[in-house]
C-alpha positions as CSV (number, residue, x, y, z in Angstrom):
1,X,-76.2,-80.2,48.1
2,X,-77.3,-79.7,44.7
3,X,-77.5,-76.0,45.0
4,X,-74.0,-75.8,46.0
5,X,-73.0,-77.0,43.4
6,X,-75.0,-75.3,41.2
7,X,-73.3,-71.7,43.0
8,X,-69.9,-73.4,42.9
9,X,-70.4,-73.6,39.4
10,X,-72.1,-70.5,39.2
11,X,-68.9,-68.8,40.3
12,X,-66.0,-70.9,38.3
13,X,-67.7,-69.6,35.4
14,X,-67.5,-66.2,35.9
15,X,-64.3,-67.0,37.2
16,X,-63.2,-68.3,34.0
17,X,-64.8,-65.9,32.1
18,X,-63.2,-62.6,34.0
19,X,-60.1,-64.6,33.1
20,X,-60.6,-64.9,29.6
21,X,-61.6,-61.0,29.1
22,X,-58.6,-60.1,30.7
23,X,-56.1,-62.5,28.5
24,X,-58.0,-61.4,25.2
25,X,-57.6,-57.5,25.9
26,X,-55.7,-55.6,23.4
27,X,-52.3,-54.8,23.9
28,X,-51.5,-51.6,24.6
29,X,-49.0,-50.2,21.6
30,X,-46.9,-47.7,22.0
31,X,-45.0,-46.1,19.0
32,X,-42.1,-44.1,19.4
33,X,-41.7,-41.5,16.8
34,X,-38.1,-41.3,15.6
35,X,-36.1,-37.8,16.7
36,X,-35.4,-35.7,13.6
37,X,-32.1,-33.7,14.2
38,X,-31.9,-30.8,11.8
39,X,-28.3,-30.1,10.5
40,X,-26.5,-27.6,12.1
41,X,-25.5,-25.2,9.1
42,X,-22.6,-23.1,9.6
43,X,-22.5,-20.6,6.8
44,X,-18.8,-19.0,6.3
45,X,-18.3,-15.3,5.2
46,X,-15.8,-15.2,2.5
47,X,-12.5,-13.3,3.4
48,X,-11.5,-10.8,1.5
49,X,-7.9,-10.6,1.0
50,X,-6.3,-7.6,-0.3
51,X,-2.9,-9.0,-2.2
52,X,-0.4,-5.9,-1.8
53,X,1.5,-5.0,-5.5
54,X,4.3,-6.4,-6.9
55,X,7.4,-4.4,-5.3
56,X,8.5,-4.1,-9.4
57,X,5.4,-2.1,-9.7
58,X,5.8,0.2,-6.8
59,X,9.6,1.1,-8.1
60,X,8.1,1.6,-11.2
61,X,5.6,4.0,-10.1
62,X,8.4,6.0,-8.2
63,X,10.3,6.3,-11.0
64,X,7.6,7.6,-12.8
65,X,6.4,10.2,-10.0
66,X,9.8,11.8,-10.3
67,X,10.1,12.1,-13.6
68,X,7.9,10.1,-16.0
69,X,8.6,11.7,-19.3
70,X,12.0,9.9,-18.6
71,X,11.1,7.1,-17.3
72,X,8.2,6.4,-19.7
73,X,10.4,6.7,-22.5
74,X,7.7,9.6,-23.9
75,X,8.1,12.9,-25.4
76,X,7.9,16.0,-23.2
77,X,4.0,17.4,-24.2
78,X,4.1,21.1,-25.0
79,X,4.3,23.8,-23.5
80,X,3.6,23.9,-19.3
81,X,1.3,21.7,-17.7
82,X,-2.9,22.8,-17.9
83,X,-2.1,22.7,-13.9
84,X,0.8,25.1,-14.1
85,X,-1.8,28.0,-15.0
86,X,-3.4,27.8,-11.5
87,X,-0.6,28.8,-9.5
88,X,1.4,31.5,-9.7
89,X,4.4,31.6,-7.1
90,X,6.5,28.5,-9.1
91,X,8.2,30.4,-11.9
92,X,9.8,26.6,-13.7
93,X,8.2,26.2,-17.1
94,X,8.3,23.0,-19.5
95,X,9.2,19.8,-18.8
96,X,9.5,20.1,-14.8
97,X,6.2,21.5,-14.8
98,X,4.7,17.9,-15.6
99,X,6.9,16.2,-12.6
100,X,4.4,14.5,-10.1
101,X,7.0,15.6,-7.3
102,X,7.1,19.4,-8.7
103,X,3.6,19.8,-7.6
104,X,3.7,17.5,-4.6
105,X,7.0,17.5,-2.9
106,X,9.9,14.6,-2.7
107,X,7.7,13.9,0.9
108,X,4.5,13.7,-0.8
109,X,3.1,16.6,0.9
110,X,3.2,19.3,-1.2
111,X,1.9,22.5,-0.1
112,X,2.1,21.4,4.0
113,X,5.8,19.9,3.5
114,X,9.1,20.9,2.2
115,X,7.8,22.5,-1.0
116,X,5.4,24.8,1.5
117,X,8.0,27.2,1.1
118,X,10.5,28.6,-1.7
119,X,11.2,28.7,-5.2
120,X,9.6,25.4,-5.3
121,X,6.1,26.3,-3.8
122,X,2.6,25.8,-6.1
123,X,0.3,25.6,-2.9
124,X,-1.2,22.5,-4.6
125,X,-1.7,19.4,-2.0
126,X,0.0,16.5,-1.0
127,X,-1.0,13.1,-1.9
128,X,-0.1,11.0,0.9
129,X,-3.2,11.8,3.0
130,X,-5.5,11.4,-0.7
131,X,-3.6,7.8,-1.3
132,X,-4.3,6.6,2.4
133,X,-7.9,7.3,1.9
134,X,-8.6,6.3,-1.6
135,X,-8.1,2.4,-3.3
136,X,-6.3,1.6,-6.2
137,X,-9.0,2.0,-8.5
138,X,-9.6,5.4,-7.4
139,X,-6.2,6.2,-7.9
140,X,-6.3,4.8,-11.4
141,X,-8.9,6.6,-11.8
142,X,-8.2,9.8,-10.7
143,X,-4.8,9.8,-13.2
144,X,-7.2,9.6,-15.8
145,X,-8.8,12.9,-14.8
146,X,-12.3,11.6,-13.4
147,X,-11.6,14.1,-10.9
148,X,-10.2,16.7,-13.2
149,X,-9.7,16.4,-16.7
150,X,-6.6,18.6,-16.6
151,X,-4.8,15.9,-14.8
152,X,-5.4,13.1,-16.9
153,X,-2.1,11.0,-17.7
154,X,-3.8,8.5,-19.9
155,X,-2.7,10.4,-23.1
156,X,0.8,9.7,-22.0
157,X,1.2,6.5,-20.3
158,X,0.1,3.2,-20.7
159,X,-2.4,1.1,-18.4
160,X,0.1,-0.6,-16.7
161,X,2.4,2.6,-16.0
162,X,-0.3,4.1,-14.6
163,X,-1.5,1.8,-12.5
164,X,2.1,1.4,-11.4
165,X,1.9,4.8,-10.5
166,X,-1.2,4.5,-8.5
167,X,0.4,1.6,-6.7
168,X,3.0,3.6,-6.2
169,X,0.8,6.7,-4.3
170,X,-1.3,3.7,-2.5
171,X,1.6,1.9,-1.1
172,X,5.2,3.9,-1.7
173,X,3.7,7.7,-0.7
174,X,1.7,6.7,2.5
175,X,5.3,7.5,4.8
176,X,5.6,10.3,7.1
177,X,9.1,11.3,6.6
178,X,8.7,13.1,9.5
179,X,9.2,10.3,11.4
180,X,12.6,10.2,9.8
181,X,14.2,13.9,8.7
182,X,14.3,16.7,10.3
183,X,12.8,19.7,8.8
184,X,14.2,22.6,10.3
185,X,17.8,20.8,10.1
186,X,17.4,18.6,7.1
187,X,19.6,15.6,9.2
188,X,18.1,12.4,9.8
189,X,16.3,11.8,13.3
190,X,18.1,8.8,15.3
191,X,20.5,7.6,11.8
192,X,23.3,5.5,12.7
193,X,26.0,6.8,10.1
194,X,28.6,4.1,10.9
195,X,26.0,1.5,9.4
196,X,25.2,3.7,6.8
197,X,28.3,3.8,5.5
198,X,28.4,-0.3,5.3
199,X,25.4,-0.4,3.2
200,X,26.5,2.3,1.2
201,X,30.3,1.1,0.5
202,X,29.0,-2.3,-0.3
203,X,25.9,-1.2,-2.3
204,X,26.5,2.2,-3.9
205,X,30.5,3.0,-4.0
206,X,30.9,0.8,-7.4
207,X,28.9,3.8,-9.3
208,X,29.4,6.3,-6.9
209,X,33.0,5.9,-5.4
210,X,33.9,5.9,-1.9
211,X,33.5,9.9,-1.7
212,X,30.3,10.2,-3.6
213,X,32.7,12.0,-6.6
214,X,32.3,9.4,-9.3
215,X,29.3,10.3,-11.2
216,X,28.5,14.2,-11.6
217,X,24.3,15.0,-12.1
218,X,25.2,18.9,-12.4
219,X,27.6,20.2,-14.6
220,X,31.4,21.0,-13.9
221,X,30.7,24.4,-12.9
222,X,27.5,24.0,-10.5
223,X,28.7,19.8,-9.9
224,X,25.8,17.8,-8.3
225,X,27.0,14.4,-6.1
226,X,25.1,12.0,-3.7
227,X,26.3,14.5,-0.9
228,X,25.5,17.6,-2.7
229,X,21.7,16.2,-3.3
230,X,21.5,14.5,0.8
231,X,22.8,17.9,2.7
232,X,20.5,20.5,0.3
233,X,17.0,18.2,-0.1
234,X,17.6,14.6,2.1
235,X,13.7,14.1,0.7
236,X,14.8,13.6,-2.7
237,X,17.7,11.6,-1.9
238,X,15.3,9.3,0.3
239,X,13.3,9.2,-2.8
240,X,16.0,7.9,-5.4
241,X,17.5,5.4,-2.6
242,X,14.2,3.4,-2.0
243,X,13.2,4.0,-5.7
244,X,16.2,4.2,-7.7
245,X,16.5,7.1,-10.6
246,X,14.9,7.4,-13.7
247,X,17.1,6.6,-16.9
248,X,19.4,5.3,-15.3
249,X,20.3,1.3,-14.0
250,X,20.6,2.2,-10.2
251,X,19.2,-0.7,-7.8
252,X,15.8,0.7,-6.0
253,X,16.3,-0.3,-1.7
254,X,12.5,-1.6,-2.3
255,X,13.6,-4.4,-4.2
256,X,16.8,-4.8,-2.3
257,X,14.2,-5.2,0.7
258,X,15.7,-2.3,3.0
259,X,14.1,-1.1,5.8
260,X,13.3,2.7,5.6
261,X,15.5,2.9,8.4
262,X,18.7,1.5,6.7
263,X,17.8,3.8,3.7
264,X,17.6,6.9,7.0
265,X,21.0,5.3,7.9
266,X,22.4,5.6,4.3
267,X,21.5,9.2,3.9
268,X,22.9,10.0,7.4
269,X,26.6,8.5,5.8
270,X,26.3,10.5,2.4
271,X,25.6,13.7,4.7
272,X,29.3,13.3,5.3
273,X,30.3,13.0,1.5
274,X,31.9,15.9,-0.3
275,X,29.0,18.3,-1.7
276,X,31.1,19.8,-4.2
């Protein structure tokens, strides 16, 4: 009996002591590192915004394209242009000879446009496909003879004349009046005259008059009127409409905001005006 006992307690004590091993094990600790999200970032190319010119600058410069010894106020330099001396089938000397538009047409084309043929012809190039293709700068640049020193303006006009002027070529000169006038027939390609002749009473009659008779810009024996200038070169009248005329207080249709079309529909009216 005794050794029953004895193995009984034998057996509770490893019992207990299995029991106590496991309750005095270590717990187990797990540790849960925290997530580190790394911030998205989103980098943003900066735009580059070309702000157009000031319309006032662009009439400006088309002032001064067609005649800027006028328009600048300046004396007419000396002589014939440098330029003149490299062309020999434009017999005009003096003061025309330094006229942007003598050189490169009332369409800004010169040799490949309406000056490509007559008294008028220098064979020097337009300078709407140049202006498309250069900026502003270059421009600028380029009337202070960077690219020849022979056409170098700087001399004569002030920075921001000439950089009205390059504004003007950049922005003003880029039109294909082809798109517009005929060349072979000098009319206007799909004009509507009857609205032509609205803008024109209401805009241009007060100086003009109702026939285009009211101001001369010939003389009395070889008279020059709106009509006279729209039927013999419709470029240059396009000209003068959307840039007014040098010297003179006429309204440019760039600031009035017209379309090039109402300016087409204007010209198509003052083909009907008296010419003489």
């Amino acid at each position: 009996m005794s050794n029953w006992r004895l193995l009984a307690g034998c057996i509770f004590l490893v019992a207990g002591l299995a029991v106590l091993a496991a309750c005095s094990k270590p717990e187990t600790t797990t540790t849960t590192q925290p997530t580190t999200t790394q911030p998205t970032t989103t980098t943003t190319q900066p735009t580059t915004t070309t702000t157009p010119p000031a319309t006032t600058s662009v009439v400006l410069g088309g002032k001064l394209y067609d005649n800027w010894i006028k328009t600048a106020g300046v004396a007419t330099p000396a002589g014939n242009s440098p330029l003149w001396a490299t062309q020999t089938t434009n017999t005009r000397t003096g003061a025309d000879t330094w006229r942007c538009k003598e050189c490169h047409g009332w369409d800004y084309k010169g040799k490949d446009g309406a000056y490509g043929k007559g008294s008028h012809l220098t064979g020097f190039p337009g300078v709407s496909s140049a202006a498309a293709a250069k900026t502003t700068a270059e421009l600028v640049a380029i009337l202070k003879g960077s690219a020849n020193p022979n056409h170098n303006f700087s001399s004569y006009l002030n920075e921001e004349q000439i950089t009205a002027l390059a504004n003007f070529l950049k922005v003003g000169a880029v039109i294909d009046e082809a798109q517009y006038i005929d060349y072979s027939t000098k009319k206007p390609k799909s004009a509507d005259a009857a609205r032509g002749k609205q803008l024109y009473d209401s805009s241009c009659a007060a100086c003009h008059g109702t026939d285009g008779k009211l101001l001369n810009f010939g003389s009395e024996a070889e008279p020059e009127f709106p009509g006279t200038i729209a039927v013999d070169n419709p470029w240059e009248f396009l000209h003068k409409v959307r840039f007014g005329n040098p010297g003179a207080p006429m309204p440019a249709g760039e600031e009035q905001q017209w379309s090039i079309q109402q300016m087409v529909d204007i010209l198509a009216h003052a083909q009907t005006l008296p010419a003489e």
